[in-house]
N, C-alpha and C positions, 0 to 999 in steps of 0.2 A: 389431512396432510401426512407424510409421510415421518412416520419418528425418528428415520435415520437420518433426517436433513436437519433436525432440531437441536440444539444446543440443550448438551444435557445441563440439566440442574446445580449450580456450585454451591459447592459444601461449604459452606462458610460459615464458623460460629464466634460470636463474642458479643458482648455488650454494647448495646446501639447500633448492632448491624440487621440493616433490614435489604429485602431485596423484591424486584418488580419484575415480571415477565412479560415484554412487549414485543406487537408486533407493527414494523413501521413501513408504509409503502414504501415502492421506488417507483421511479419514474420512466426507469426501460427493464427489461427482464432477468435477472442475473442469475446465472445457473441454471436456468429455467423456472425460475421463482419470481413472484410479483412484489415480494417483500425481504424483508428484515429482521428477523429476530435475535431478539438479545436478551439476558438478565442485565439488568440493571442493581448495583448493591451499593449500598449508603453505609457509609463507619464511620470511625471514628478522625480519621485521616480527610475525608470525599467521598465523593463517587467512582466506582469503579464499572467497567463492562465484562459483562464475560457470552462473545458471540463469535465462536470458531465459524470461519466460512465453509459451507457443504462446499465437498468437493475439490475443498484448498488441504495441502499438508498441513496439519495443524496437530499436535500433541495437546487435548484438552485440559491435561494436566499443568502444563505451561501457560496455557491460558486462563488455567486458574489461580497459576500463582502471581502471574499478572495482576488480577483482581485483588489479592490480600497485600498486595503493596502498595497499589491505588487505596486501597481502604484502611490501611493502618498504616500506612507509611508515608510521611512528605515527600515528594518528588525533588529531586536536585533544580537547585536553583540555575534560572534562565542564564544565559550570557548575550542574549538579540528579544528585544522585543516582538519581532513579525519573522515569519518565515515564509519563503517564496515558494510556490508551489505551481505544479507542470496540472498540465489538461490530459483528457484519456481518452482516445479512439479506440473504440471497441473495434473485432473481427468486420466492416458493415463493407459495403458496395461503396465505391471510388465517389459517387455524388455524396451520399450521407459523410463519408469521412472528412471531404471539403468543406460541407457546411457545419460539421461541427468544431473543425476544426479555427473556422470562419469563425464563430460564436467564440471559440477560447479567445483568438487572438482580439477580440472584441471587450472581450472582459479585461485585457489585461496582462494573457498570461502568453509567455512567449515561448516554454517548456512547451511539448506534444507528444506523451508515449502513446504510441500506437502497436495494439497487437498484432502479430504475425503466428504464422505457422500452422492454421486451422485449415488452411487449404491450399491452391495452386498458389506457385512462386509468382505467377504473373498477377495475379489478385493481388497479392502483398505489395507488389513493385507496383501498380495502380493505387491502390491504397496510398501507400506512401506519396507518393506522387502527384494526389490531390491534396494530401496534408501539407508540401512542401509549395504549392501554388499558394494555397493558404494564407501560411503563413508568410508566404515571401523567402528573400536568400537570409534573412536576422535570426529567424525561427531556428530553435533549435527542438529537433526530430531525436526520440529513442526509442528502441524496437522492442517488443517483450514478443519472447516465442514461447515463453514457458514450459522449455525442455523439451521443444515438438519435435527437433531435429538430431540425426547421429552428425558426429564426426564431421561427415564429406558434405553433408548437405546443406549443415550450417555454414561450413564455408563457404560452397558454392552460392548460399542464398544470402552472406552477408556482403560477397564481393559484388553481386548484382545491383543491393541496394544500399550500397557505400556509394553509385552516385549523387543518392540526396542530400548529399554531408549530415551524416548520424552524428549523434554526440557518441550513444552509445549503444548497447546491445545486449538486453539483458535475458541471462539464462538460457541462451541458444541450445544449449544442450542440457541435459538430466544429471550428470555427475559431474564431480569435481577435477577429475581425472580428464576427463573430458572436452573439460571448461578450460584447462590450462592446454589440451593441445589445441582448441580452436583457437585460443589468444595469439598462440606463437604463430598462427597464419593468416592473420588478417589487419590490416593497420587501426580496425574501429575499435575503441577501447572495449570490453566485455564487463560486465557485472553479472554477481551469483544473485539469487534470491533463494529460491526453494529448497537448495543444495546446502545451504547453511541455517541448520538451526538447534548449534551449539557452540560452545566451545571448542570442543576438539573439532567441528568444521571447520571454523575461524584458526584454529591453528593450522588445521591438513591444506588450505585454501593459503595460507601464506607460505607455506613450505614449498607447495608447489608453485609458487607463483601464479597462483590461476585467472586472478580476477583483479582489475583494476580498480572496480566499485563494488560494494555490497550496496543490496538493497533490504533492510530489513523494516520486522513489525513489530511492533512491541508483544501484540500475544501472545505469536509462536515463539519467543523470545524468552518468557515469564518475566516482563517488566522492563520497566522504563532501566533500570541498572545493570540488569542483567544483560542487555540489548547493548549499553556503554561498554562492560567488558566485553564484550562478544566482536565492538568494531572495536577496540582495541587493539584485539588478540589478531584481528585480519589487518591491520597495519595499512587499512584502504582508507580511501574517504566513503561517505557512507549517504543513500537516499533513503529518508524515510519514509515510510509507505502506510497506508491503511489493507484494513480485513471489509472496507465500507461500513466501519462501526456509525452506531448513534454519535451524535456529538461529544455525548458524555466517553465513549470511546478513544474518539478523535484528540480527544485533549492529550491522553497518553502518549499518542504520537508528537504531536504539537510540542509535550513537556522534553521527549526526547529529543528531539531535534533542534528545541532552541536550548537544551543544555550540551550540543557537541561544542569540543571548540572551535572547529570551522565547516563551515557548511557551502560547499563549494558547487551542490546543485540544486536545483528544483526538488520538493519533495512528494511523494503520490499521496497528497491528507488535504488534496482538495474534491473529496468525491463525500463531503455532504450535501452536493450539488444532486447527487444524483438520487437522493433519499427524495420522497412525495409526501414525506411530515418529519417533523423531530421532535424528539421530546423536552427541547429548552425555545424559551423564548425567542435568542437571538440565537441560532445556529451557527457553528463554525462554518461559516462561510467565505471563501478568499474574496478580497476587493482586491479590484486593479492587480491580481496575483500575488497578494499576500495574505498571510492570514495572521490577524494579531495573538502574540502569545497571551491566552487566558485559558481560565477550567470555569466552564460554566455548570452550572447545579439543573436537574429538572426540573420544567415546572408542575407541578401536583394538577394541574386539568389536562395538559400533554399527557403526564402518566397515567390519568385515567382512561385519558380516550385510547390509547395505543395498549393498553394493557390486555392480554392473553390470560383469561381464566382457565387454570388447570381445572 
């Protein structure tokens, strides 16, 4: 395996802190990987995760501060028991994205972000297209292009498929600057992701007016609190998302999102579905499109089997 796709090692010392290096299948290929890898760290506070996604913007450093506040720190207390969470169409061909999307709206979940921007506009507008048969006219449809497009293009390719009624449109473009002239030209609300991951983003992102939602992660974040100040500081509503951590990961999202005070969308922290083991018992898994607020612990024969010896 290649070293540059591995989570490096977090440094973490104190009393009672141990930590696990695993690696867990998936169930379709992500990044061109067949798996998962994470540390896993045990304190005095929990469990915490520390697994930057290859090929995701991530500052390792944030994701490890992440981890020392899962692990010595309590996380702020819930304000919602379960949090509702959206389904995910990968880049795939117009039949697969119906039948997956068939499968969400099956389970429950009536959210659908579907990616865009990997190739031709009319693939997308097909794509979308079987997602919105789908689900029906109730379904709600949002786009992630992951900063594929400049300026004109995003426009052009949001007005095309603002026939499907989007909720929204996340990260059409690469900068912040950007993000705020696509908004002022198109009526589909827009959200940042990759563009903000700081404070002073969340600030330059409310100045400019750029972004109706933020989508944030707790890792590239450094923590469930820090990730609270950060939607703050952007004066948006906010969707929380996963890095497709372990469960033990997933909680962090889970603890952030049911401590905002309102949570007025779907969140992306239903993709333990897409993991092909975990290492807890009962995995965070949505029913019926929710997923109950809890932090589960791993179990000691999961972590043995899923475990990577250095």
């Amino acid at each position: 395996m290649n070293r540059d796709l591995r989570p490096e090692p977090v440094g973490l010392a104190g009393v009672g802190v141990r930590s696990h290096r695993v690696r867990v299948p998936l169930r379709v290929p992500l990044g061109g990987q067949s798996f998962r890898e994470a540390t896993l760290v045990q304190g005095p506070a929990g469990w915490g995760e520390f697994s930057p996604l290859p090929g995701y913007p991530c500052d390792p450093r944030r994701c490890e501060e992440a981890v020392r506040e899962a692990v010595f720190v309590a996380w702020p207390a819930p304000v919602r028991a379960e949090v509702p969470v959206n389904a995910l169409v990968p880049a795939v061909d117009a039949a697969t994205a119906e039948r997956l999307a068939a499968e969400a709206a099956a389970a429950g979940m009536t959210t659908v972000k579907v990616k865009v921007g990997d190739g031709p506009l009319a693939d997308d507008a097909d794509r979308v297209a079987a997602v919105r048969s789908a689900l029906g006219p109730a379904g709600r449809i949002r786009l992630d292009a992951n900063g594929a497009w400049d300026t004109d293009s995003a426009v052009a390719a949001i007005e095309r498929l603002a026939a499907f009624d989007l909720e929204l449109v996340e990260q059409p473009v690469a900068d912040l600057g950007d993000l705020a002239r696509v908004r002022r030209r198109v009526a589909v609300p827009v959200a940042a992701d990759e563009s903000l991951r700081s404070l002073g983003d969340a600030r330059r992102l409310k100045a400019l007016d750029a972004a109706d939602v933020v989508v944030v992660k707790v890792q590239p974040l450094g923590g469930v609190r820090a990730a609270l100040r950060v939607i703050e500081a952007a004066g948006v509503p906010a969707v929380v998302s996963s890095l497709y951590e372990t469960s033990i990961g997933l909680a962090a999202g889970v603890a952030l999102a049911a401590a905002l005070p309102e949570l007025p969308f779907a969140c992306g922290l239903g993709t333990g579905a897409l993991l092909a083991g975990d290492v807890v018992g009962v995995p965070l898994i949505p029913v019926a499109g929710l997923l109950a607020v809890r932090r589960p612990e791993p179990d000691p024969a999961l972590l043995a089997r899923w475990r990577v010896d250095e």
